[in-house]
Each structure stands twice: as structure tokens, then as C-alpha cells.
C-alpha positions in Angstrom: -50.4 -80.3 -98.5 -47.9 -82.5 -99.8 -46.9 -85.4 -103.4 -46.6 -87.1 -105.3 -49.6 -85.4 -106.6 -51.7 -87.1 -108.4 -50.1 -87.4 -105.6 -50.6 -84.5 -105.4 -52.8 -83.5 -108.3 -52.0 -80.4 -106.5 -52.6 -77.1 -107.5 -55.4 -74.3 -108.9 -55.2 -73.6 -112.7 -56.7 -70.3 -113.7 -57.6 -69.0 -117.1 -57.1 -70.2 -120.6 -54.1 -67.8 -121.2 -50.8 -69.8 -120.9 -47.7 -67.5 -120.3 -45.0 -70.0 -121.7 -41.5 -67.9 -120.8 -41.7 -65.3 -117.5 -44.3 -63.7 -115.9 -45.4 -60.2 -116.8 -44.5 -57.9 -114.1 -46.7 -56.8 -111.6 -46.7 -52.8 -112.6 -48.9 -54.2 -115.7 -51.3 -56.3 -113.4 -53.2 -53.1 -112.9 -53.1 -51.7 -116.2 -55.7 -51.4 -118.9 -55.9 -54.1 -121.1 -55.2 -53.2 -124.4 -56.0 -56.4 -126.1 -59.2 -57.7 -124.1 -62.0 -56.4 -126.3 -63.7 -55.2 -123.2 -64.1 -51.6 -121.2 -61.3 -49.5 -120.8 -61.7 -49.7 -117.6 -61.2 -53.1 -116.9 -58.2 -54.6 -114.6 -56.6 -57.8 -115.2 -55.8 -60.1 -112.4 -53.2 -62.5 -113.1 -53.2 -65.9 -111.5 -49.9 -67.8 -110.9 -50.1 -71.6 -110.1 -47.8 -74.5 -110.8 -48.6 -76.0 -114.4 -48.5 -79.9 -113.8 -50.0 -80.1 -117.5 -53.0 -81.1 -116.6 -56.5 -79.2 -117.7 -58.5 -80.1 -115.3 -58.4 -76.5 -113.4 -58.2 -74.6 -116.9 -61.8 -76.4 -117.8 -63.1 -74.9 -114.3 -61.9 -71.6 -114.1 -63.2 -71.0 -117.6 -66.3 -72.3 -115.8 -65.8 -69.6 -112.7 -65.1 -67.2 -114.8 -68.3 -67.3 -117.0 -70.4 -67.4 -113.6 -68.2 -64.7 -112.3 -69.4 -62.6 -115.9 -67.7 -59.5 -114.1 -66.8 -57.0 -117.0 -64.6 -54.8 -114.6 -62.6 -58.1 -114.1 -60.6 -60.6 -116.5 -58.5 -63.4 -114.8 -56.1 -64.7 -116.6 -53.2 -67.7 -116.0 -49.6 -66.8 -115.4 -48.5 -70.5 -115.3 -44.9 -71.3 -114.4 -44.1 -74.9 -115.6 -41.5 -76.1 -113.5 -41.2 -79.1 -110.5 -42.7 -78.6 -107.2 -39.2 -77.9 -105.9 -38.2 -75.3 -108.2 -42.0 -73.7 -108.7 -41.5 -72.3 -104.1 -38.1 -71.3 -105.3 -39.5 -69.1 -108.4 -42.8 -68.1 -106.7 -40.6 -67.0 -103.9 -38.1 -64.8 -106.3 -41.4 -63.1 -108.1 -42.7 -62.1 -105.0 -39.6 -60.8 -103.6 -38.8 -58.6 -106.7 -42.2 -57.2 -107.5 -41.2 -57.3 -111.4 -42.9 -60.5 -111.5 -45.7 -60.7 -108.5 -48.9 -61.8 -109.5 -52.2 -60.6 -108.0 -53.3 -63.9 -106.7 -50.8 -66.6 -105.9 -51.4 -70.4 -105.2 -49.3 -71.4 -102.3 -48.7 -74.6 -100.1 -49.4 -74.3 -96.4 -46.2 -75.7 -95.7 -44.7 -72.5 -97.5 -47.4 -70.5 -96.3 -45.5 -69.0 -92.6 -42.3 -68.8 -94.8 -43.2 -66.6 -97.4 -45.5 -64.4 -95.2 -42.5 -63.7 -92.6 -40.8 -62.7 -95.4 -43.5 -60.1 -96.2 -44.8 -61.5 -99.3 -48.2 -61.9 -98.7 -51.1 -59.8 -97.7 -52.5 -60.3 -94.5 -56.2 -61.3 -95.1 -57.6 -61.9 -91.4 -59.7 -58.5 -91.3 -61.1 -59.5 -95.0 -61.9 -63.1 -93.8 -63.3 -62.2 -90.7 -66.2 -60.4 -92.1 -67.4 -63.2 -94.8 -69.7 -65.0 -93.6 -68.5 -68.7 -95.0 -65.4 -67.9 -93.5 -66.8 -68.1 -90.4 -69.4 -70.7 -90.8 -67.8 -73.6 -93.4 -63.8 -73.5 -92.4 -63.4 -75.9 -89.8 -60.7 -74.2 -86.9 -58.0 -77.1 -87.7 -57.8 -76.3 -91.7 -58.0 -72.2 -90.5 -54.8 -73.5 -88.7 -53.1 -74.4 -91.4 -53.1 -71.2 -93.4 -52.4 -69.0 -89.9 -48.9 -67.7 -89.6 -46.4 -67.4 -86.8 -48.0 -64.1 -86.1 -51.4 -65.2 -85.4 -52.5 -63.8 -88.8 -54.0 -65.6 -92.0 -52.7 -64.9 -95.1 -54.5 -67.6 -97.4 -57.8 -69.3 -98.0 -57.4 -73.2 -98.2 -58.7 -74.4 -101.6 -57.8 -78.4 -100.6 -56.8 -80.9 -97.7 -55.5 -83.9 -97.4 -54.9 -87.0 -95.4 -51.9 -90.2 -95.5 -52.9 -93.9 -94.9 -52.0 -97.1 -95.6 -52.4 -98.3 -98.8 -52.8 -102.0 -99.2 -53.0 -104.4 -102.0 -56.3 -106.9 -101.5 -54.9 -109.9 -104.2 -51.5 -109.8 -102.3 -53.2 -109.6 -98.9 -55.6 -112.7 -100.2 -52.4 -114.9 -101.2 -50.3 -114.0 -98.1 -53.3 -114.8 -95.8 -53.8 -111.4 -94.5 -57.5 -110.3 -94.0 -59.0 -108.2 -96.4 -60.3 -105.8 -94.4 -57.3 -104.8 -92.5 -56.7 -102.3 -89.8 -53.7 -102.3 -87.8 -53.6 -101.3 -84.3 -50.0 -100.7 -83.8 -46.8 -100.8 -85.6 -45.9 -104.5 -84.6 -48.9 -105.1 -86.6 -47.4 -103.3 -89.7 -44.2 -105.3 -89.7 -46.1 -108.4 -89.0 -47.9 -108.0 -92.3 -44.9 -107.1 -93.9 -43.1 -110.1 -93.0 -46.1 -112.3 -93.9 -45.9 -110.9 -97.6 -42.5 -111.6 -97.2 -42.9 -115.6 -96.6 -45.4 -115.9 -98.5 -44.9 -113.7 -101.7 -40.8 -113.9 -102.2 -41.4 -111.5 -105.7 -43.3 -108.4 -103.5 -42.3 -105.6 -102.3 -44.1 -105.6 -98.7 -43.6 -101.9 -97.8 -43.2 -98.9 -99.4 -42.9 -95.1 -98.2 -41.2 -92.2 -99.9 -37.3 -92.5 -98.5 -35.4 -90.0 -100.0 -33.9 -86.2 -100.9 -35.5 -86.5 -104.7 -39.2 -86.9 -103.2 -38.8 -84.0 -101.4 -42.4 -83.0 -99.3 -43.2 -86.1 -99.9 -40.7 -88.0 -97.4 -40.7 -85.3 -94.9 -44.3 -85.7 -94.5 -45.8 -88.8 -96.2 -43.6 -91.1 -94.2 -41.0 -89.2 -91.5 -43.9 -86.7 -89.9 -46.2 -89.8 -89.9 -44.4 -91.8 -88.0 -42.8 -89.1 -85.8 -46.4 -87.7 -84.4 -47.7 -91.3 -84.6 -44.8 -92.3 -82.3 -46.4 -88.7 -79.9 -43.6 -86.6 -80.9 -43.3 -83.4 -82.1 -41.0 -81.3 -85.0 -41.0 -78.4 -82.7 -42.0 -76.9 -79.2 -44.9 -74.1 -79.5 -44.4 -73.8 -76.2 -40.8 -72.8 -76.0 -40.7 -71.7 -80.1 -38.0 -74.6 -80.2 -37.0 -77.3 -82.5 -37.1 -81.0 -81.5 -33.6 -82.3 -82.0 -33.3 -85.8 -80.5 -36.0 -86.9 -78.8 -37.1 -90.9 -78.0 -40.3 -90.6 -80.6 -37.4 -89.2 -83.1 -35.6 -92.7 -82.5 -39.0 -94.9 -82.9 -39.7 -93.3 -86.3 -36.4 -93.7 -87.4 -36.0 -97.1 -85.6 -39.0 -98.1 -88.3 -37.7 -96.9 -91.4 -34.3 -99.2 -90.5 -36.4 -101.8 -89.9 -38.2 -102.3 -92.9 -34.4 -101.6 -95.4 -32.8 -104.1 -92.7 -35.2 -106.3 -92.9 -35.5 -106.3 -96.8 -39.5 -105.0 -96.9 -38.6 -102.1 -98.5 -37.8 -102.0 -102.3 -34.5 -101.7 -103.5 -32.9 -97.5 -103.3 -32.6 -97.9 -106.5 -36.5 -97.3 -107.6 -37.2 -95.6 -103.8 -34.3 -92.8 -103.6 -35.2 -91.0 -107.2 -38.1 -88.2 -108.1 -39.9 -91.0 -109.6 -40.5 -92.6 -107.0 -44.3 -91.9 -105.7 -45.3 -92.5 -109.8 -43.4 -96.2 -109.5 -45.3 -97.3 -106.4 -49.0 -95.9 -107.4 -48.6 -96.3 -111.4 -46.7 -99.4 -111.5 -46.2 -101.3 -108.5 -49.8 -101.0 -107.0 -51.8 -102.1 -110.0 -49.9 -105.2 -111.0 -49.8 -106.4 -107.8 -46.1 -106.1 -106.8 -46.2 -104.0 -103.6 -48.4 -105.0 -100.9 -48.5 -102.1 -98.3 -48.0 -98.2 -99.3 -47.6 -95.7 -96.9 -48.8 -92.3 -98.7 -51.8 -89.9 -99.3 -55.5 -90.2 -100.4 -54.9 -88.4 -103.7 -52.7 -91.7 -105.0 -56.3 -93.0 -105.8 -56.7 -90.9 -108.6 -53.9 -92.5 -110.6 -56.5 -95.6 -111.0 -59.3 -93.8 -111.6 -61.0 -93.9 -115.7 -59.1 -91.2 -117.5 -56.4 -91.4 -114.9 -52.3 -92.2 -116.0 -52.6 -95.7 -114.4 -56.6 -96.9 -114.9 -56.7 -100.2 -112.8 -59.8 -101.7 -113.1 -62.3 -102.5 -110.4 -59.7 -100.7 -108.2 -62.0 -99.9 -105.4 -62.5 -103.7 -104.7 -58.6 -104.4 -105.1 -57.4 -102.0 -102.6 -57.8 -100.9 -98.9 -56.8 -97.8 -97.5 -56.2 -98.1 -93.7 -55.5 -95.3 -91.1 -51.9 -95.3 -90.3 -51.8 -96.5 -86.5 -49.8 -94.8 -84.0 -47.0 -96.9 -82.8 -47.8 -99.0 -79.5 -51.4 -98.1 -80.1 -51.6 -95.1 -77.9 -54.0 -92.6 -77.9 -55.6 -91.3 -80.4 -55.3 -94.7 -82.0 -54.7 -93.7 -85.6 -52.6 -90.7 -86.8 -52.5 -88.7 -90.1 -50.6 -85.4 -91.6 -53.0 -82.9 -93.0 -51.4 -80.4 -95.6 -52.8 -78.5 -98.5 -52.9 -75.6 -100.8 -54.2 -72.2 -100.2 -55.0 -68.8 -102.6 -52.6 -65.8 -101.3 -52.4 -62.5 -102.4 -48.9 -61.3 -102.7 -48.1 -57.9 -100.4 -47.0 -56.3 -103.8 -50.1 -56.9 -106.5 -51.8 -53.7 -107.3 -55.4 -55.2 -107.2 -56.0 -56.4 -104.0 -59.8 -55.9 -103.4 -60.8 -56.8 -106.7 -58.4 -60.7 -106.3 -60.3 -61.0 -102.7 -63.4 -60.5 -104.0 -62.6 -63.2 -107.0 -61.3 -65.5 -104.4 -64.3 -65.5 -102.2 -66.5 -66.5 -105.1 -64.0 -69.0 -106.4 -64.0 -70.5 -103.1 -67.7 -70.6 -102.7 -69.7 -73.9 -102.1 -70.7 -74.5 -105.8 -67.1 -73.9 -107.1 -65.7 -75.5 -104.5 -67.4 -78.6 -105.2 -66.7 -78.5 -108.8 -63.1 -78.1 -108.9 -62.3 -80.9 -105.5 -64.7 -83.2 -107.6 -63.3 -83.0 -110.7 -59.5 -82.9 -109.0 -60.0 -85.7 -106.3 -59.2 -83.0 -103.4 -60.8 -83.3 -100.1 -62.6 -80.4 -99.5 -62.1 -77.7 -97.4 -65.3 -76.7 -97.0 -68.3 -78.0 -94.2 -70.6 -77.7 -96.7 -69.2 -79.4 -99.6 -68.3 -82.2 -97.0 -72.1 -82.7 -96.9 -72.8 -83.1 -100.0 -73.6 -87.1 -100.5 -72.0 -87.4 -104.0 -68.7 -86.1 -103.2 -68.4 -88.3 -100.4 -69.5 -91.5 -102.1 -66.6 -90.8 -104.7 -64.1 -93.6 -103.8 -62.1 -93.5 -100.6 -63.3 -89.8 -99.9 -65.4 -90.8 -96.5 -62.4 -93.3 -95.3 -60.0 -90.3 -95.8 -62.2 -87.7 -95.0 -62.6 -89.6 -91.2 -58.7 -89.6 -90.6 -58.7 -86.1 -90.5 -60.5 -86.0 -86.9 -56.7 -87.4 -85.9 -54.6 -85.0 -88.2 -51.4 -83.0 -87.2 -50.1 -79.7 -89.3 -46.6 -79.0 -90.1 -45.0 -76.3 -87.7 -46.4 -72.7 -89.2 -42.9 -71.3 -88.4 -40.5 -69.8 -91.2 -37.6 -72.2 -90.7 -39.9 -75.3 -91.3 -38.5 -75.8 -95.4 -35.1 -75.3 -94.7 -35.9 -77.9 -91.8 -37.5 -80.1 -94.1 -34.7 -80.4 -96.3 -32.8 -81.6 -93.3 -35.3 -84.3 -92.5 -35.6 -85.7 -96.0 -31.6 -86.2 -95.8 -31.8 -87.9 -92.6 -34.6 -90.3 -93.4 -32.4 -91.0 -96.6 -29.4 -91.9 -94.4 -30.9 -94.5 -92.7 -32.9 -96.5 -95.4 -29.1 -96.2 -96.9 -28.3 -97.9 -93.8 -26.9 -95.2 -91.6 -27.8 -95.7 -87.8 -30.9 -93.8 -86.4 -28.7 -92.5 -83.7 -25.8 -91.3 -85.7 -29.1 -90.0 -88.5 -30.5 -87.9 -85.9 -26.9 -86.4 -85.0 -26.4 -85.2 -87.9 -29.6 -83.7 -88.4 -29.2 -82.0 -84.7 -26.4 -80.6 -86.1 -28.1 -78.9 -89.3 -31.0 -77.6 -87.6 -29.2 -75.6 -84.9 -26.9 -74.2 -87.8 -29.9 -73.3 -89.5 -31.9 -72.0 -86.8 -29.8 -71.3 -83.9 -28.2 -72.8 -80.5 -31.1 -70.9 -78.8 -33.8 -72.6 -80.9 -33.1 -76.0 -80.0 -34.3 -78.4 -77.5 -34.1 -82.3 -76.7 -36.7 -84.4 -75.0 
């Protein structure tokens, strides 16, 4: 649930309190609180999430919390400011210890198998089962995403996603492209790119996250896309194996040579650094100097009013396309669906009381609140309904490639594999042969997970 967020604009603020240095441990998350004001008997639930330094989720939980009006109960942030890198790392290490565990945790779902096989998280399937919107408003594909290895959930999904095409309507207009553009196949993609080429020498044509420094963002916004759009697969369920070379490998890889070979892609310089996501949506996208993006819905919200790039009249100057699969096969279009999720760590002290807060946080009126004012898809059936979320800008467009979307593998291994694809898709835009790419990574993976978790195709 890749982000990069506002791309991914990605993750659930809690509270007003702002706990600048470490967390408090989690031995004091079921004390009394001294300073509250409020009945001795009240329990503190602390709330850890990645500070982006936004307010947008501070403004709503203030919101949940005064309908929540529970005087047993007081939520209250425990923030750690850090990248999105280092902020799994950290969360990891707090819930490992127990010195520094929260009681309720936000966590991607491409974390999500990890940290639970490590014993981290709570297993919530029994507490889930017998609410009733669990059953009746979480569709069975976004249920996937939060179920372990183990056939267990450990999370409730707070927000989806889906990855398009981006596309630039003034640079389509002067290249002669149509407006309304939907590709069928990848031929069609590096058609278009080509076209921009010829016909406007000072655009970028394509650009897709490429390197190590975006992290998530390569793995999944371009290398998984075009990997499962080519009908390939990261790893066997059947056999519990890893891909390692497989044809659809070389056709995703085979692409991203294709468009540094050919010159569609911008130079490493701006594509191979952390910035990168912010230079394509912030800088190249509204002045017209990129005509084709490959990367999620949430980019959007960087042109939105009060957003870091405003462009506007936006909605009339860009497209978003489905992302086609590559000869044009069946299903037709492709997307990667990710997310977050609200855990509950295996050592907080005040598990009942954080499920009960998550169940309300998490109902339809909340729900809507915080993916409207955030520019999430929702997770929700019901909030999906609603016909003012789904005229906000894009949301129906995005909200349809989702009847096509793949999940990242819900095994443990899948970051450390990760880390191997980002590498590999950054060798070959550097101009390292697919064959000699995918090698390499062959050679990682089965270090990583072992000779006996491996397969070709």
C-alpha cells in the first residue's frame, strides 16, 4: 500500500499529543494516567503511526475521539518521525523489545505477514469474525491483503490503493495523441512514448520509479506492475516458492530497458534518488514536462487546492489510464493494490479496549471522514457507495481498476525480497542486461530464502 505518498499520503495520525524523542514503553500503556484530569481509572492507549508532518489525521482523530467521548479511554499519538524506510525498521525494534510497543500500531500490508511471523501482532480473526461490518463491508480481496501466511488476520485495512497511467492532456494535444487515451497493450505505451518523443524533443515521455532510493515504490509502482501485467507471478502459492527467472520476469525487465535505451525515460540523475516520486508529480507533471507517469491514484492529491503542487483545472489537464497488460491478454488491464492496516502489537497491555477503539474508528462515518479528507480509496463497501466520495476526482476511474488488482505475496521473506527487486530494476535502467539483472537477483533471493524455496518457470 505503497509511495510516494501523497504518494502515499499514507498513514493514520492519532491524537493531539506529539511524542518528539522515543516512545514510552509499553509497561506504562496500561497505567493510570496521572496527568489526564480524568478517572483514576482510566487507561491510555497509545497510537504509533509514521509522522509525515501532515495534520490531516490529527484534525480527525480529535474528531473520533470526541464522538468516541469514552471516559475509561484516552488515545493519544506516539508519532515516530522518520522515512518510510526507517519508520518498518523502528516499528519493527519497538515491537520486538516490548519497552517501546504501542497498543495500536499502523502497519503496511506489505509488512503485515513479516511482522506477524515474527510474533508481533495479535491475531484478530476470532475478534473480526463476530463484527458484523467485518463481515458485511470488507470486500474478500482487501481481507486478503491483511491475512498472513497462517491463514490468520492480524489487521483491519484503513486504506487501498490502485497504479495507472498518468498522462499529460497539453503534451498529448501537441504530440497528436488522443485525449482520451487507453492503451490496449504495451506496444501501445511505447508507441506514445515515441510520438512524444518526435514531436516534443524537451519532454520526458515516460516516467516510473527506477531505483534503490524509492524503495516500495519501484518494487511495486513499476516492477510488480509490469511483472503481473506480463501474467507472471513473485512467488508460487502453490509450491510456497519464489519466482526466479521466469519469461514474464524478462518482459517486465525487457520494458524498463526499453524505455532508458531508447531515451523515454528521464535522465538517473532525477529518477535514481528519494526524490524522485515528488519531481515527477510536483514538478514535472504540472508544467508539462513529462508526458506519461506510471504510479498510483494518490499522486492526484499533490494538485489538489491546499495540496504541495496546486495545478489548476488539473482534472481537465490530466488522464489517468489503466495500465494494460502486455500483449493485451486477459484481464486486459492490471493494477497492484496495497494499503495500510491498524494492528495490535502481541505485547500491548490493552488489547480489548484498542479493538474496541479500532472498530469504531473504522466505522462507515469515520471511515469516510478520514479517506475523504486524505484522498484514500476506501476500504469499506459502504463508504464506496457514498456518491460524494466517488465524484471526488479520479476516485471512480481508480476505484474500477481494482476489479483487476494483484497483492504482494503475504509471505515473511517478501521485504527482504523487495529490496532485491528494487536493485535489479535499478541495474537495468543503469543499463545492465535483463538477463544478467535477473541473474543476479536469482542469486539474492535463494541466499535469502533458500535453495529449496526457489523455482523457475
Amino acid at each position: 500500500m505503497s509511495k510516494k505518498f501523497l504518494k502515499r499520503i499514507s498513514l493514520l495520525v492519532l491524537g493531539a499529543t506529539i511524542i518528539t524523542s522515543t516512545l514510552v514503553g509499553c509497561t506504562s500503556s496500561g497505567s493510570k494516567s496521572a496527568n489526564s484530569g480524568s478517572s483514576s481509572d482510566q487507561i491510555t492507549l497509545k497510537f504509533t503511526y509514521r509522522d509525515d508532518g501532515s495534520d490531516t489525521y490529527k484534525k480527525w482523530i480529535e474528531e473520533v475521539n470526541k464522538k468516541y467521548n469514552n471516559p475509561k479511554v484516552k488515545v493519544v499519538a506516539a508519532p515516530i518521525t522518520a522515512s518510510e524506510g526507517d519508520y518498518f525498521t523502528k516499528i519493527s525494534l519497538a515491537l520486538k523489545s516490548g519497552v517501546n510497543c504501542p497498543d495500536i500500531v499502523t502497519e503496511d500490508t506489505f509488512m503485515l505477514n513479516s511482522d506477524a511471523s515474527a510474533g508481533y501482532l495479535d491475531d484478530l480473526t476470532d475478534k473480526l469474525n463476530s463484527w458484523d461490518d467485518w463481515k458485511n463491508q470488507f470486500s474478500d480481496p482487501l481481507k486478503k491483503g491483511v491475512t498472513a501466511q497462517d491463514g490468520k488476520v492480524y489487521a483491519v485495512p484503513y486504506s487501498t490503493d490502485s497504479r495507472g497511467l498518468w498522462y499529460n492532456k497539453e503534451v498529448f494535444k501537441k504530440a497528436g495523441l488522443p485525449e482520451n487515451w487507453q492503451p490496449k497493450n504495451w506496444d501501445e505505451v511505447l508507441q506514445a512514448c515515441q510520438t512524444i518523443k518526435e514531436k516534443c524533443p524537451d519532454v520526458v515521455p515516460f516516467w516510473m520509479n527506477s531505483g534503490k532510493a524509492t524503495g516500495e515504490a519501484t518494487s511495486m509502482q513499476t516492477y510488480e506492475m509490469l511483472l503481473y501485467g506480463a501474467s507472471g507471478t513473485l512467488y508460487d502459492s502453490s509450491s510456497k516458492k519464489w519466482v526466479v527467472n521466469s519469461n514474464e520476469m524478462t518482459d517486465a525487465l525487457n520494458f524498463v530497458d526499453t524505455i532508458y535505451k531508447k531515451g523515454y525515460g528521464p535522465s538517473l540523475s532525477l529518477v535514481l534518488n528519494g526524490e524522485a516520486g515528488n519531481t515527477f508529480a510536483r514538478k514535472y507533471m504540472p508544467t508539462g514536462k513529462v508526458g506519461i507517469g506510471l504510479d498510483g491514484y494518490w499522486t492526484s492529491g499533490n494538485w489538489a487546492k491546499g495540496g504541495p503542487a496546486e495545478w489548476a483545472d488539473y482534472t481537465n489537464k490530466v488522464g489517468f489510464a489503466p495500465f494494460p497488460t502486455s500483449k493485451g491478454q486477459e484481464p486486459g488491464t492490471i493494477t497492484m493494490a496495497g494499503g495500510w492496516s491498524l494492528a495490535i502489537p502481541k505485547q500491548g497491555k490493552n488489547k480489548e479496549a484498542a479493538m474496541e477503539f479500532v472498530k469504531f474508528a473504522m466505522n462507515k462515518e469515520n471511515m469516510l471522514s478520514i479517506d475523504k479528507a486524505s484522498g484514500f480509496l476506501t476500504t469499506r463497501k459502504d463508504v464506496a457507495e457514498d456518491k460524494d466520495f466517488m465524484a471526488i476526482p479520479f476516485n471512480q476511474q481508480a476505484n474500477d481498476m481494482l476489479k483487476n488488482a494483484q497483492f504482494r505475496p503475504a509471505v515473511d521473506k517478501y521485504p527482504s525480497v523487495s529490496t532485491e527487486i528494487q536493485a535489479m530494476v535499478e541495474s537495468v535502467a543503469a543499463g545492465t542486461k535483463p538477463a544478467d539483472a535477473i541473474a543476479k537477483y536469482s542469486q539474492n533471493v535463494t541466499r535469502i530464502v533458500g535453495s529449496d524455496k526457489v523455482t523457475s518457470k
